[in-house]
C-alpha positions in Angstrom: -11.6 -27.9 -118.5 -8.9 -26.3 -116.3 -10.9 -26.6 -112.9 -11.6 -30.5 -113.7 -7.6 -31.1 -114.2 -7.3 -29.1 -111.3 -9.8 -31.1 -109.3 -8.4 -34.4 -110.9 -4.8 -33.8 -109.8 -6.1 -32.6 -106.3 -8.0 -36.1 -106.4 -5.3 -37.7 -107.2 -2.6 -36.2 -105.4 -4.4 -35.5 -102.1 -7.2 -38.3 -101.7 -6.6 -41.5 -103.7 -3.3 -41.8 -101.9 -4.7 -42.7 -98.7 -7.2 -45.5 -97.9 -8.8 -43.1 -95.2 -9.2 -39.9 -97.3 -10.4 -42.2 -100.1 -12.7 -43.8 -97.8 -14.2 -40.6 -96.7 -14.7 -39.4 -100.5 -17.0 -42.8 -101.0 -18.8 -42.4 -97.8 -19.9 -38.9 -98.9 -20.6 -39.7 -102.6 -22.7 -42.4 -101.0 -24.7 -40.2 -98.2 -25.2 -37.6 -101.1 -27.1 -40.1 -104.0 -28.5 -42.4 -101.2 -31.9 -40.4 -102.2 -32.0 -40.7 -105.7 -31.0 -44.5 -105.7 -32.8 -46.0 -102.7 -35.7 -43.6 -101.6 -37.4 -46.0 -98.9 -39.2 -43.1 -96.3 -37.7 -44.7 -93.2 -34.4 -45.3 -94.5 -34.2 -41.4 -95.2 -35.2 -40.5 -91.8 -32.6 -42.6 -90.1 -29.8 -41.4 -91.9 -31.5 -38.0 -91.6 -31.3 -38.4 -87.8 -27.9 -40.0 -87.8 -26.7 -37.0 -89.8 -28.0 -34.8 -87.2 -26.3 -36.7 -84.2 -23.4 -36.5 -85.9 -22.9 -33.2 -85.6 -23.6 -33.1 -82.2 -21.1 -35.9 -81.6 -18.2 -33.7 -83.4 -18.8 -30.5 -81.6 -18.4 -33.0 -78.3 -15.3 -34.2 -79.6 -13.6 -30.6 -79.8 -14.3 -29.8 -76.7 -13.5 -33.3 -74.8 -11.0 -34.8 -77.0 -9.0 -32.0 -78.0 -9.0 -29.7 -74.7 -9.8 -32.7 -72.2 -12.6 -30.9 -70.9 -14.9 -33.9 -70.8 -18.4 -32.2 -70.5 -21.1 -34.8 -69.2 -24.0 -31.9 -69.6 -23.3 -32.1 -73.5 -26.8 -31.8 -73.8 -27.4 -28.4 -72.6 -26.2 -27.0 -75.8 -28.1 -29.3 -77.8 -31.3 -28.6 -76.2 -30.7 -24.9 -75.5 -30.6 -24.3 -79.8 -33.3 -26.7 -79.7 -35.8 -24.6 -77.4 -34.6 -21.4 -79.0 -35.4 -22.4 -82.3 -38.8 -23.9 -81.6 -40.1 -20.8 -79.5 -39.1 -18.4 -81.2 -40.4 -20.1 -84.2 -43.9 -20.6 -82.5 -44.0 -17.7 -80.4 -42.5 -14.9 -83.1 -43.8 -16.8 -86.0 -40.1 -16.1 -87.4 -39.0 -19.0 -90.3 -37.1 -22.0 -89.5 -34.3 -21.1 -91.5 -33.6 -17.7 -89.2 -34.3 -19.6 -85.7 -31.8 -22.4 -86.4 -29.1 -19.8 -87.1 -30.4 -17.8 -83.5 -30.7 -21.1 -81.7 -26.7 -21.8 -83.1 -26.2 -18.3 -81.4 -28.1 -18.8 -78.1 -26.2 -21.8 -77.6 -22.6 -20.5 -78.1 -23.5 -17.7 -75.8 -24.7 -20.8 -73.0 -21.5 -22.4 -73.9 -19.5 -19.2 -73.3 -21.4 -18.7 -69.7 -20.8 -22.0 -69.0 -17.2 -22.1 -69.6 -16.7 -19.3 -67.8 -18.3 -20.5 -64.9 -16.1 -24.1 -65.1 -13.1 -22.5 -65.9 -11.0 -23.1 -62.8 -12.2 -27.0 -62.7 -10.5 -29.9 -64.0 -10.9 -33.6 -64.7 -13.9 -34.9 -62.5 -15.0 -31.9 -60.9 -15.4 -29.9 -64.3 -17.3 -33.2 -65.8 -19.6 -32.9 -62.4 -20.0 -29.6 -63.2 -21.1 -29.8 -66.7 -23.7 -32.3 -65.7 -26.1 -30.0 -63.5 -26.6 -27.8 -65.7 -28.9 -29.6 -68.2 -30.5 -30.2 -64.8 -31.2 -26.7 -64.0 -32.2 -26.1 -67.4 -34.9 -28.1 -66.8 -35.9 -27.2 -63.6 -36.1 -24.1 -65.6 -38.7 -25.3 -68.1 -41.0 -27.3 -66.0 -40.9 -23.9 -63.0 -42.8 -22.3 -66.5 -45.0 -24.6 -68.3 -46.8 -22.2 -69.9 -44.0 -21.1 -71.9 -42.1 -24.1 -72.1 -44.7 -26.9 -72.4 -43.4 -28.2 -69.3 -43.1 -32.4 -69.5 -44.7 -32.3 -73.0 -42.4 -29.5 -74.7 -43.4 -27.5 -77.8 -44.7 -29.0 -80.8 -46.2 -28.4 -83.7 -43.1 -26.7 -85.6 -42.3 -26.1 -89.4 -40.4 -28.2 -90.7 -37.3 -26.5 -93.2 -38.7 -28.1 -96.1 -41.9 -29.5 -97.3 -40.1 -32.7 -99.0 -38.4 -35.9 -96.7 -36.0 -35.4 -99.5 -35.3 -31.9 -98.8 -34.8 -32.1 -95.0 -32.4 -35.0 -95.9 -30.4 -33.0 -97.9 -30.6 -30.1 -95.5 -29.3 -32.4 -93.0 -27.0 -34.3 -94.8 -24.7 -31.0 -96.2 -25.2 -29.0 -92.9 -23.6 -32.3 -91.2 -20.6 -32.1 -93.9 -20.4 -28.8 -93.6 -19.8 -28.1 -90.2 -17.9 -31.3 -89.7 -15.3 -30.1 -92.0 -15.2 -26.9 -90.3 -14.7 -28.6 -87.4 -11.9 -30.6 -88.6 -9.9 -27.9 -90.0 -10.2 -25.7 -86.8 -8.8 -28.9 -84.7 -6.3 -29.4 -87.9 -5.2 -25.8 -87.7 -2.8 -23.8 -85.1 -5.7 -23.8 -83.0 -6.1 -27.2 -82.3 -2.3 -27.8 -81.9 -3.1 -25.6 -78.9 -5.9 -27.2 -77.6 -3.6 -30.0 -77.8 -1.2 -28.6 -75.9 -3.6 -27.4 -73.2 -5.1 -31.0 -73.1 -1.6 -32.6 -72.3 -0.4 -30.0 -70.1 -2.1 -26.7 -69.2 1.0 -25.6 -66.8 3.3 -25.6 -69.3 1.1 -24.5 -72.3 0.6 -21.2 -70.1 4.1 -21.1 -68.9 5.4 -20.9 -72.6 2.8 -17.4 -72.8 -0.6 -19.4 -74.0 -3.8 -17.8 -72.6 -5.0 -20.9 -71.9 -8.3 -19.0 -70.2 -9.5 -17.7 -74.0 -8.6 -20.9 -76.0 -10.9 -23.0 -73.4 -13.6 -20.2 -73.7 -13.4 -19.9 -77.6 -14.0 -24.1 -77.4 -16.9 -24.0 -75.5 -18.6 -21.4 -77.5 -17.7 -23.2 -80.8 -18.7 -26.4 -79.8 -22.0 -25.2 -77.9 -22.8 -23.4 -81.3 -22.5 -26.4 -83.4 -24.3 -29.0 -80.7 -26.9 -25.6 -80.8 -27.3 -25.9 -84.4 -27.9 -29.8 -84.6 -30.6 -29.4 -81.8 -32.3 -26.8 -83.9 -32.2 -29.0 -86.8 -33.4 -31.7 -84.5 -36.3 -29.9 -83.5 -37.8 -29.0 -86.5 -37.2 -32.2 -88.5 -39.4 -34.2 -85.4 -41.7 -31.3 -85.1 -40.7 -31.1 -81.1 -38.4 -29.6 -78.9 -39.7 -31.4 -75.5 -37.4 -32.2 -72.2 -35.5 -35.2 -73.9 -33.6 -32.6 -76.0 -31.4 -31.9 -72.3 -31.7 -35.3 -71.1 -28.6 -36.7 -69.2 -28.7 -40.0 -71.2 -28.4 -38.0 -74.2 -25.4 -36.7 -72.7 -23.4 -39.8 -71.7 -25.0 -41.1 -75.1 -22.8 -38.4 -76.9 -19.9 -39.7 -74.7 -19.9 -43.3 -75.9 -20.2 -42.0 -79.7 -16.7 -40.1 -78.8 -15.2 -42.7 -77.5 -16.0 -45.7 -79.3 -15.2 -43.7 -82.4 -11.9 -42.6 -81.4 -11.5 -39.1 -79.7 -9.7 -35.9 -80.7 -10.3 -36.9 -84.6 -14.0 -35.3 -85.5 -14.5 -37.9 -88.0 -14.4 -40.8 -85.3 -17.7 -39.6 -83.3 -19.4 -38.8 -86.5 -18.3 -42.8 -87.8 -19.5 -44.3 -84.4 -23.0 -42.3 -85.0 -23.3 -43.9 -88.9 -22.9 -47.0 -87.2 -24.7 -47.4 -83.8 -27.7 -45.5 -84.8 -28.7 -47.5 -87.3 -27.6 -50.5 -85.5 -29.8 -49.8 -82.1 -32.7 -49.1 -84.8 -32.2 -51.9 -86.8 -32.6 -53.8 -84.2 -35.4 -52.2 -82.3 -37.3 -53.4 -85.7 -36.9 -57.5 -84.5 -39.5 -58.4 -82.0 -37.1 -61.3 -81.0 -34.9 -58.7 -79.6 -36.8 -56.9 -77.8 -35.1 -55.0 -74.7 -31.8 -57.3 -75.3 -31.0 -55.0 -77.8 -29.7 -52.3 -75.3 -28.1 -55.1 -74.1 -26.2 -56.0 -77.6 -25.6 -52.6 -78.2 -23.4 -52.5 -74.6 -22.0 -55.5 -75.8 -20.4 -54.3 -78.8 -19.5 -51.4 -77.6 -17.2 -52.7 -74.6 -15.7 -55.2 -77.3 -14.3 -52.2 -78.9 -13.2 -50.4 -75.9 -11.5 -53.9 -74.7 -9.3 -54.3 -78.3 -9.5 -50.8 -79.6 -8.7 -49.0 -76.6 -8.2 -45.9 -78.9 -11.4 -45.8 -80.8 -12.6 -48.0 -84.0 -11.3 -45.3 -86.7 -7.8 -44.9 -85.3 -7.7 -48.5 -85.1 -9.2 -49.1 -88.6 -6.6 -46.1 -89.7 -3.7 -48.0 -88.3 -4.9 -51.4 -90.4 -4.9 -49.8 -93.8 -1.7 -47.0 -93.3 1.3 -46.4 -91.7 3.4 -43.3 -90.5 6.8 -42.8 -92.6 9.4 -42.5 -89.2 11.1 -39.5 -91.0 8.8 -37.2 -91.6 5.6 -38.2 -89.5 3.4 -38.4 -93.1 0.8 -41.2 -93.9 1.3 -44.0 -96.4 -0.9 -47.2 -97.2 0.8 -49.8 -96.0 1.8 -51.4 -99.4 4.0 -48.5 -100.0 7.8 -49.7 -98.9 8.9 -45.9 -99.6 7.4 -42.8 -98.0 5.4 -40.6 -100.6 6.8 -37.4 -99.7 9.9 -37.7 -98.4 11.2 -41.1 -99.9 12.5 -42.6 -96.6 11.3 -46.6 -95.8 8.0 -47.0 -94.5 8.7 -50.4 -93.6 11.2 -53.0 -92.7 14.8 -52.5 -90.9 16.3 -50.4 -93.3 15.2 -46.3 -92.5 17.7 -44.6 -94.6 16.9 -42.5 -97.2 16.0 -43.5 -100.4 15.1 -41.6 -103.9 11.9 -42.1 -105.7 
């Protein structure tokens, strides 16, 4: 009885008192009893996929949103803990569920080289950068087709569970787990500096930040967690092939960040739940056809034209506002600031009790 007050109050005290947070808490209720209420096959494997993506689309947004290091080779990571997995799963005949975790760590060691190798680069040139390696990569692979498959990749994997309800739910909790993870690191000390770095490197080193080690440690973390979704990728299709390091997947990861809102984590991973199933949903209409790429562009400049910011910040804006005294959120019927009792609204900012 003590841990459900305990969880009750924390409910209370900590969620319900924000649209966003309580948002969140119904989104994840609903992704966790989506099987057991609406079991359709292909329903399962989209969100399954989308789940996946997501993710990927997080680990993107620590590096670029919170350090500015916008990386258009993105997919690198994703298809280096995708290769990893599958060969050594194939090769070594080693189980899915010890590959994923060595094609996690492959990748944050590629994400380490490469961030040591872009370190001096900025803006455009370390964006230009980032793109040739996914290139090489697969230069790489198709120089040794034997190994690699060449054009037609490796196939034939295990899958993690036997079940489409199993690799859901494997998918599905790996995707909230490491998404939170990923959120408290960016919520923590360590993301205030990679904000810091983002807005100004000179003076985040002047003030005695090794700026150097913070952009290393984020291109390790994030290539570990892109590794681990392309792992996961792999063995849920059955197929790690040359698409895993294609460039459109790269610039596909982009748009995610950026119609979602960037340097949040949960943005990228909103702008997956909804395009994905969008561009599929409509790839099922004959009448659309090819013009669904074309709706799908649509949409998505509408949002960069009035939400310049991203759709959750935007969304977050619409349902709460920032108490001016002490920088805390509030749903915007509250007149009086939650926590420190100033006005959340109107002319009047003095103080007043609760």
């Amino acid at each position: 009885m003590y841990w459900l007050r305990r969880g009750w109050a924390e409910l209370r005290n900590e969620v319900f008192v924000l649209p966003s947070r309580t948002l969140v808490l119904a989104w994840v209720v609903a992704l966790l009893a989506l099987p057991l209420v609406y079991g359709d096959a292909y329903v399962m494997r989209i969100v399954t996929m989308t789940c996946i993506f997501a993710i990927f689309a997080a680990s993107w947004d620590l590096l670029a949103g919170y350090t500015g290091q916008v990386n258009f080779g993105h997919a690198l990571f994703f298809g280096a803990g995708a290769y990893t997995s599958a060969l050594l799963s194939l090769k070594l005949g080693l189980s899915p569920w010890a590959t994923i975790w060595a094609g996690a760590a492959v990748a944050l060691f590629v994400g380490f080289v490469v961030g040591y190798l872009c370190l001096r680069l900025r803006g455009s040139y370390l964006s230009l950068a980032t793109l040739a390696f996914p290139l090489i990569a697969l230069g790489i692979l198709f120089a040794f087709p034997d190994f690699s498959g060449g054009e037609l990749g490796v196939s034939g994997l295990r899958r993690l569970t036997l079940t489409p309800t199993g690799n859901y739910y494997v998918a599905a909790l790996s995707m909230l787990v490491i998404v939170f993870a990923l959120w408290a690191l960016a919520d923590s000390r360590f993301g205030i500096v990679l904000h810091a770095i983002r807005d100004d490197e000179v003076a985040a080193r002047a003030s005695g930040i090794n700026t150097p080690r913070y952009k290393l440690m984020v291109f390790a973390v994030a290539g570990a967690a892109a590794g681990f979704s392309g792992a996961l990728f792999a063995h849920y299709l059955r197929v790690a092939g040359p698409s895993t390091l294609e460039v459109a997947l790269s610039f596909q990861v982009v748009i995610w960040g950026i119609f979602g809102g960037v340097a949040t984590i949960y943005g990228p991973v909103a702008a997956v739940f909804i395009l994905y199933p969008l561009t599929e949903w409509l790839g099922s209409f004959r009448a659309f056809g090819e013009l669904r790429l074309l709706i799908f562009a649509i949409i998505v400049l509408l949002v960069l034209l009035f939400m310049p910011r991203g759709l959750t910040p935007w969304v977050r804006d619409k349902i709460e506002t920032q108490c001016p005294r002490c920088k805390q959120r509030n749903g915007t019927w509250r007149k009086i600031c939650r926590l420190c009792g100033a006005a959340v609204s109107g002319e009047d900012l003095s103080y007043k009790p609760r």
